[in-house]
N, C-alpha and C positions, 0 to 999 in steps of 0.2 A: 504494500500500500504506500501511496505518495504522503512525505510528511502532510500532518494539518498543526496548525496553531493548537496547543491545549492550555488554558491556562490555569493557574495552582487555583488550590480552594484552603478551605480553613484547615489547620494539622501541617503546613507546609513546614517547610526545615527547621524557621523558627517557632518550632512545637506551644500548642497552647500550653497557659503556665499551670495548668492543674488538669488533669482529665474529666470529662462529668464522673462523677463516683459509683451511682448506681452501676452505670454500664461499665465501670472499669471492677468491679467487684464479681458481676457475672464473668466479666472475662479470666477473671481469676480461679474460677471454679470447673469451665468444662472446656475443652478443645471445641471448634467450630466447623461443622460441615455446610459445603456450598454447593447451592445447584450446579448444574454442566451448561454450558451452552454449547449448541453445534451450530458450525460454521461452511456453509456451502463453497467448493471451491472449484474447480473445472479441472484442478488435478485428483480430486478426493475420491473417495470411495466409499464403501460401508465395511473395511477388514476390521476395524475395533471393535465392531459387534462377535466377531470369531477370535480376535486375540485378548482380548481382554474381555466378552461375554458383557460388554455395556450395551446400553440401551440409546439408538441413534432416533433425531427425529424424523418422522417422512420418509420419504426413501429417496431423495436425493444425493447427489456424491459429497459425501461429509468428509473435510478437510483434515479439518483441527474440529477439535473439543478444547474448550478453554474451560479448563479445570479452577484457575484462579487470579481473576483482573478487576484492577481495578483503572477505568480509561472512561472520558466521558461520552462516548457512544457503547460501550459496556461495560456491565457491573456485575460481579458475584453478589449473590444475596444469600445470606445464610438459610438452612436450610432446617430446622424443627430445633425445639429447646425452647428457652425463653427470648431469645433475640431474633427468632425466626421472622425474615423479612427484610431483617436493616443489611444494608450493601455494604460492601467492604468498606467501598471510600466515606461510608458515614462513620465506619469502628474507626477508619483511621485518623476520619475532624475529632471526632468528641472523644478517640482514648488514648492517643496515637503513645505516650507511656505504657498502659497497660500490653496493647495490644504486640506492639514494636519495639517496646524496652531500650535498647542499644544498638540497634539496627536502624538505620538512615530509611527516609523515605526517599521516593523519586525528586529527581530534582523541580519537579511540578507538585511536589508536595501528596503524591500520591502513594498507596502501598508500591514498593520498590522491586516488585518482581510479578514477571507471569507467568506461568504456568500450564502446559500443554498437552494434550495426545496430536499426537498427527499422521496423516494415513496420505501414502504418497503412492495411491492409486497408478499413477501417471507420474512423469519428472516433473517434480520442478522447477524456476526459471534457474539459470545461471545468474546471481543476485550477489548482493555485499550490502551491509549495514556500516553506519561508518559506527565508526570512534567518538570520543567523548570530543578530541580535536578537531575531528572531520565535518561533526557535529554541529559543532561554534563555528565552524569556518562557513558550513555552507548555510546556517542560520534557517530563515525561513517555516519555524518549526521544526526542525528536523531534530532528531532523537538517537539518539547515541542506542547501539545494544550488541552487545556480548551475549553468547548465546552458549548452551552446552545440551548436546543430544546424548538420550541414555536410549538404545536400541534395545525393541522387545523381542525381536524373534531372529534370526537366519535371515540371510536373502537379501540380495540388491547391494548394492553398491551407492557411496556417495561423492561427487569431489570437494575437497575441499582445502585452498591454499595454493598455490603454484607448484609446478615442475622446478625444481634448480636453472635458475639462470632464465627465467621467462622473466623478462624485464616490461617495461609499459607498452613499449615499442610493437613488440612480439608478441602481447598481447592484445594490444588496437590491431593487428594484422589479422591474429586470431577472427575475432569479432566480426571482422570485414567482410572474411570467407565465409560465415558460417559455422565455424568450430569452435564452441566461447569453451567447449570442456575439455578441448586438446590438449592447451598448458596447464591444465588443474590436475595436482594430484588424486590419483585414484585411491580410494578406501573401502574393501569389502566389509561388507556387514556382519558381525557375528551379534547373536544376542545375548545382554548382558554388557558389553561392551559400549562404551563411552567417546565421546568426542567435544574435547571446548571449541568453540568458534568466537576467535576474537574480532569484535568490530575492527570494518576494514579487509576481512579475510572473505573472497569471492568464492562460493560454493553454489552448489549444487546438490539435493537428495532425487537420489535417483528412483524408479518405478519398484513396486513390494517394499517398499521400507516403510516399518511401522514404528515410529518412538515417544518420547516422553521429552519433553524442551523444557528447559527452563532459560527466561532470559529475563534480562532488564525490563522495565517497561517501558515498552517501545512499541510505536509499528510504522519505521521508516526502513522501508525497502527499496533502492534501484536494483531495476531488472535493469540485466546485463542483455538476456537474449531469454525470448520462452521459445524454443526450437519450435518456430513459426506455426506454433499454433492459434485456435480462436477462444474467446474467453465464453465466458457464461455465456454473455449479449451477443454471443457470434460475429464479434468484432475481436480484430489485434488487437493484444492490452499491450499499455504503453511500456515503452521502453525508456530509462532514462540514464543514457549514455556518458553523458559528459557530468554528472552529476557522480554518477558512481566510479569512474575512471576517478576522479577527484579524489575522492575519501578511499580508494582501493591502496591500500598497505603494498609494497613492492620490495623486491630484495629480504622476505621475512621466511624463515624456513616453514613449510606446510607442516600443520600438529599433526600429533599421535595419538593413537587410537590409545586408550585406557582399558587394560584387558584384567577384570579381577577373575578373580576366581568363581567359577560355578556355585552355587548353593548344591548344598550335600543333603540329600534324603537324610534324616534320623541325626541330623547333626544335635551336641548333646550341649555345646556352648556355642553363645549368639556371634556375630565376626562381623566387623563392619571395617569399610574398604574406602577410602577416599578418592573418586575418580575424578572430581574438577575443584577447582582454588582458583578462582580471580581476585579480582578487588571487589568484584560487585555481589556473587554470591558461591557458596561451596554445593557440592555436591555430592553426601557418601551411599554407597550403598548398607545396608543391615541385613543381614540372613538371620529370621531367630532361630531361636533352639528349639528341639521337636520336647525336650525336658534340660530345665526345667522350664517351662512355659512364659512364663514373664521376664521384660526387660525393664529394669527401672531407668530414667532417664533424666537430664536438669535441663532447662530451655538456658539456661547460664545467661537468664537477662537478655535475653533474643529469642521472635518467635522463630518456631521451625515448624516444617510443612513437610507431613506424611504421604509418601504415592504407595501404593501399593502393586508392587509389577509384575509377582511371581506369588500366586499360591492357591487361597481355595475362591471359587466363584459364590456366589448368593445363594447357591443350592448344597451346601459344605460349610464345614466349620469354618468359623471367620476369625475376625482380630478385635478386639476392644484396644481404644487409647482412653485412658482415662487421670484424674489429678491420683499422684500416688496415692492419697488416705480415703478413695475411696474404695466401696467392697470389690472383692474378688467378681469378676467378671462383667461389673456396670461401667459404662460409659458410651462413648460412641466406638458403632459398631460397622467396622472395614470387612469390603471383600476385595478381590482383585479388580484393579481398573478404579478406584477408591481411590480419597486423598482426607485430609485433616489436615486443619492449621488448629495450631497450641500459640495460642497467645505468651508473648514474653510472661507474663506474671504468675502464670499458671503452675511457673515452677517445677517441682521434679511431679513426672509422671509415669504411667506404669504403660507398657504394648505388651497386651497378654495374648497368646493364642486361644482360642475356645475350641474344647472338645469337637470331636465331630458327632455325626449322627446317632451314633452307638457308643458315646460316652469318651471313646476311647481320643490320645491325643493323634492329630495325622502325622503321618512321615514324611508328605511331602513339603518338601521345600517351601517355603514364603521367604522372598523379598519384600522389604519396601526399601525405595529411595530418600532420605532425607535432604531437605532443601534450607538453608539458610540464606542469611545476608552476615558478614564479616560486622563485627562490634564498629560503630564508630572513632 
């Protein structure tokens, strides 16, 4: 999408000097689930409904699923409890301590991260986001975003970064001919496996690639090239050339894939894996244990956001997050394709596994993905 103007609201950097208390007190008490939005896209599809067994709307080619934004053409709204209804960007005017503790908002004074499934039906454009520099340079609204992909399954390929020694030159030449993915480093897909994408870094997700994004919040894209296809409206969508040539990073070596390790069936202690560190947010993986069954955790004065990528569906045993003092097995309740935000004040909290159908605990595997923002 072409930058737009967005302008801050109340909660912006310079944080209100007290939160309202009511709402900063509920947030102290429970983690927060948010509805999904689906987003139609001319690359998309409907594979989320088979990799992740969620629930798409209509039948149209669904893109992305925005799991967690807050942007002023859309908003998460929390989703049953007592706050059911109020949008993200209202928790973050009226508690933005509570809620965010030591974690920065967006520079528009909005929660500072967004949050994704995305289903790449089809390729995607050959694209680039700039930098926080590339940003300020080309003004206009434009929005800075660093990005990191967590892959859910096998299959397809992405580029992302340059070949060694493809300079601008050789890459306007690219462009010219037709070939924007020639000079781009190629990366097959394993799932489980990771990728940071620093603003400024030209990529590509290529056709069957299913993942999990987390980025800035942002949605300034120049397309490089959509391999001359038509958009929704059966018209060419724009191309913005000299814009992204601009803010495209050159001479910077192409990332590395982040390869953890597999979750183990019956594993007996939890293991959790660090696959991305920016400045703007981390990204670790957690396998829990199949016994003993809970993990206790501290939000260490920053919220953190639960995905859930690997384990039982809606129809199997699930996950509870809940604040550590309450009982065994209450709180909000995950299945795969699932997410949770824990508010910074909520403190240490407990991810339990729940029995399965016949009592017993499952052996198979669950991931979830942890998402933060780095302390100010």
């Amino acid at each position: 999408m072409t930058p737009t103007p967005e302008h801050s609201h109340a909660g912006s950097s310079d944080r209100a000097s007290s939160d309202d208390v009511e709402l900063a007190a509920h947030l102290a008490r429970e983690p927060l689930r948010f509805g999904r939005l689906c987003l139609e896209k001319v690359w998309g599809g409907r594979a989320l409904e088979d990799v992740l067994g969620i629930e798409l709307e209509g039948d149209g080619p669904i893109g992305e699923t925005w799991e967690l934004v807050d942007r002023t053409d859309h908003q998460s709204v929390v989703r049953g409890g007592p706050l059911a209804g109020t949008t993200l960007g209202e928790l973050v005017a009226r508690a933005p301590r509570a809620l965010l503790g030591n974690a920065p908002t967006a520079r528009n004074g909005r929660f500072p991260l967004l949050v994704k499934f995305l289903d790449a039906s089809a390729p995607l454009s050959v694209q680039v986001h700039p930098d926080d520099a590339g940003a300020a340079a080309q003004g206009h609204g434009s929005e800075a975003k660093t990005e990191a992909w967590y892959f859910l399954r096998d299959g397809g390929e992405v580029w992302c970064g340059f070949e060694p020694g493809v300079d601008r030159a050789a890459f306007e030449t690219a462009l010219a001919a037709g070939h924007a993915s020639k000079p781009l480093a190629r990366h097959p897909v394993r799932g489980g496996d990771a990728l940071t994408v620093l603003g400024g870094t030209v990529h590509a997700i290529g056709a069957g690639v299913t993942l999990l994004e987390v980025q800035q919040n942002s949605d300034t894209t120049y397309r490089l090239d959509d391999w001359g296809r038509l958009g929704l409206d059966g018209k060419p969508r724009d191309l913005h050339l000299a814009q992204g040539l601009e803010v495209t990073r050159f001479g910077v070596p192409a990332p590395r894939t982040s390869s953890p390790a597999r979750p183990r069936p019956g594993a007996r202690t939890p293991a959790t894996q660090l696959l991305a560190s920016t400045e703007h947010f981390e990204l670790e993986a957690i396998d829990l244990a199949s016994s003993p069954p809970a993990l206790t955790l501290d939000t260490g004065g920053r919220f953190q956001i639960y995905v859930v990528v690997a384990g039982p569906n809606r129809d199997h045993s699930g996950i509870v997050v809940a604040r550590e003092s309450e009982p065994a097995g209450s709180g909000v309740r995950l299945a795969l394709g699932e997410s949770v935000l824990v508010p910074a004040a909520l403190g240490r909290h407990r991810i339990e596994r729940l029995p399965g159908p016949d009592g017993s605990s499952a052996p198979d595997p669950v991931r979830l993905v942890r998402l933060a923002c780095p302390a100010r």
